[in-house]
C-alpha positions, 0 to 999 in steps of 0.5 A, spaced: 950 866 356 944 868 361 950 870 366 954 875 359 946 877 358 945 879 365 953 882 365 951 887 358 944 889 361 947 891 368 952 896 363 945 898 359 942 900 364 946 906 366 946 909 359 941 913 354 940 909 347 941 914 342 943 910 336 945 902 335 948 900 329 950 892 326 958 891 326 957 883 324 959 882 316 952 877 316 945 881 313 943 888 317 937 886 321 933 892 324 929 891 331 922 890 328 925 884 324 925 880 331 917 880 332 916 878 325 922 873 324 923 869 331 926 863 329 931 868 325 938 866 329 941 873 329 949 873 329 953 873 337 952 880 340 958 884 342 957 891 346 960 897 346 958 903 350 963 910 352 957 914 354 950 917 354 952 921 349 956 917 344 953 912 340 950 905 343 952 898 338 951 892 338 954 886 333 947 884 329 942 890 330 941 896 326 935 901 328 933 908 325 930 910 332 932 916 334 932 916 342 930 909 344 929 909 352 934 905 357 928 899 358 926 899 351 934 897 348 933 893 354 927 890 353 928 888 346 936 886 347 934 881 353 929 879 347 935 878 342 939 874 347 932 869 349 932 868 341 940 867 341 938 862 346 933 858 345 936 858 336 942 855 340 938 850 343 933 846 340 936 842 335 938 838 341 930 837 342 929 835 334 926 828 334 924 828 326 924 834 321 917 832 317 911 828 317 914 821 314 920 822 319 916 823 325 911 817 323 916 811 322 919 815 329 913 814 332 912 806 329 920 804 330 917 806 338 910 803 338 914 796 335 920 796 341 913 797 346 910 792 344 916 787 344 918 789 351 910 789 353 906 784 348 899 784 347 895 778 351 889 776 347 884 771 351 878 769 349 871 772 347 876 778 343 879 780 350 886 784 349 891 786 355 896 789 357 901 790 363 902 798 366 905 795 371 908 788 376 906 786 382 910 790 388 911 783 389 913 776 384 911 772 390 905 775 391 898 772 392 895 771 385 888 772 383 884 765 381 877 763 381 874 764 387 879 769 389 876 776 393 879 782 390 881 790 392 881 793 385 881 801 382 878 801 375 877 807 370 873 806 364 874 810 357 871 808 350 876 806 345 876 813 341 879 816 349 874 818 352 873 818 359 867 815 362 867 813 370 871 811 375 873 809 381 879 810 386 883 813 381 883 820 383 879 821 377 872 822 380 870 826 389 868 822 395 866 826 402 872 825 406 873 829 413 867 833 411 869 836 404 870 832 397 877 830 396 880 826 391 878 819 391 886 816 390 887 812 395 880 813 398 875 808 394 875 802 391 871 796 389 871 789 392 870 783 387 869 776 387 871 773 382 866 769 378 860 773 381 860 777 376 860 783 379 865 786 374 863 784 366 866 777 364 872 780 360 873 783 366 875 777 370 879 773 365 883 779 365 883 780 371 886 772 373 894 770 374 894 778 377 898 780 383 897 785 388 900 792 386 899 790 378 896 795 374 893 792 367 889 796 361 884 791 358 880 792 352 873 789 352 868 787 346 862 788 348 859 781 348 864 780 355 862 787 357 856 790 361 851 786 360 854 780 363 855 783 370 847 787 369 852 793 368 855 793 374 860 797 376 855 803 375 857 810 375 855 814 381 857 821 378 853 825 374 857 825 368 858 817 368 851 815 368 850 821 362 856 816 359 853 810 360 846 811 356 851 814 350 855 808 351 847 803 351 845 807 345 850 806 341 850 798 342 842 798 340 842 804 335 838 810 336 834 814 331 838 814 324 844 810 327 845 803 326 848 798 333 855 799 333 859 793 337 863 798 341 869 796 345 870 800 352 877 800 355 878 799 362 885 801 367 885 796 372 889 795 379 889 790 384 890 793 391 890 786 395 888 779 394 885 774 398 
């Protein structure tokens, strides 16, 4: 199609439009109609031209334009042809044609996910599941006691990002300029010195080296059994983190709310 559109417009291009008229037995369309219908899937296109003086037509189009210029026709007929191509095209994209088809769509994939990648339920509410495996299967596993290399980045249940570290979220000084810290932070963790909340470090045992898990965290294992810690160091995280307090304690109007955090964490080395 885009080579027999390149071919007609290499023709076009050495010719004055004077007139273009529809041949197809299908409804006449003047050219307007394809700013105010694109969706519209016009018939396929034949051109014939004998020369600047005769009349210019082509299969599908009509217009009442007396002199249209060589990069007007041009225009509009390459746009004709996008149309024609991306009509051709997207239903093999379709996925669902309405909004209950779209959502049972939608459930049967969730349903599958969850069968190939289960949730894990722990103690005290704590749920994980795993992103990625260990580079390894024979790798060293997390246990108590075990000190640990680890990225994390932290959002709230609804999605919204709070902090991070060493997941190329946030900027540490490198070389003399901010660069992205992937690859170039990370916290080390003791398990059992609560230096991550205790939800935490029950999700984080049995891990390996490479593996990546997403945890979500009831707030009764959560920060306050690590005295907040990991802390946030950028602006916008410690701004996040006073919302996340007042939330849990109420504020003015607004009762306490035992909201859940949601952790990504990955394990770069066990010791």
């Amino acid at each position: 199609m885009l080579a027999r559109s390149i071919a007609i417009a290499s023709v076009l291009s050495s010719f004055t439009v004077t007139q273009i008229r529809c041949f197809s037995s299908g409804p006449r369309l003047p050219l307007s109609s394809l700013r105010n219908s694109p969706r519209s899937r016009p018939p396929l296109l034949t051109v014939s031209v004998s020369s600047s003086s005769s009349p210019l037509e082509v299969d599908g189009i009509e217009t009442s334009e007396p002199s249209l210029s060589r990069r007007g026709i041009l225009g509009r007929f390459l746009g004709l042809v996008l149309i024609e191509s991306y009509s051709s095209a997207s239903p093999a994209f379709a996925k669902c044609t309405d909004i209950e088809t779209c959502r049972e769509e939608g459930e049967r994939k969730v349903e599958a996910d969850l069968k190939l990648n289960p949730i894990v339920r722990l103690s005290d509410g704590v749920r994980y599941r795993v992103l990625r495996s260990p580079t390894s299967p024979s790798s060293d596993r997390v246990k108590e006691g075990s000190s640990i290399d680890l990225t994390y980045s932290i959002s709230t249940a609804s999605g919204q990002y709070m902090y991070s570290k060493g997941f190329g979220y946030e900027k540490v000084e490198f070389g003399g300029r901010q660069e992205s810290d992937l690859g170039l932070d990370s916290m080390r963790v003791v398990l059992g010195k609560h230096n991550v909340p205790v939800g935490i470090e029950y999700a984080l045992m049995g891990m390996g080296k490479g593996e990546k898990r997403r945890v979500e965290l009831p707030p009764g294992v959560g920060f306050e059994t690590s005295n907040w810690q990991p802390e946030p160091t950028t602006r916008r995280g410690k701004t996040q983190i006073e919302q996340y307090k007042r939330k849990l304690t109420g504020f003015g109007s607004q009762p306490p709310f035992p909201a859940e955090t949601v952790w990504d964490v990955e394990v770069l080395a066990v010791r």
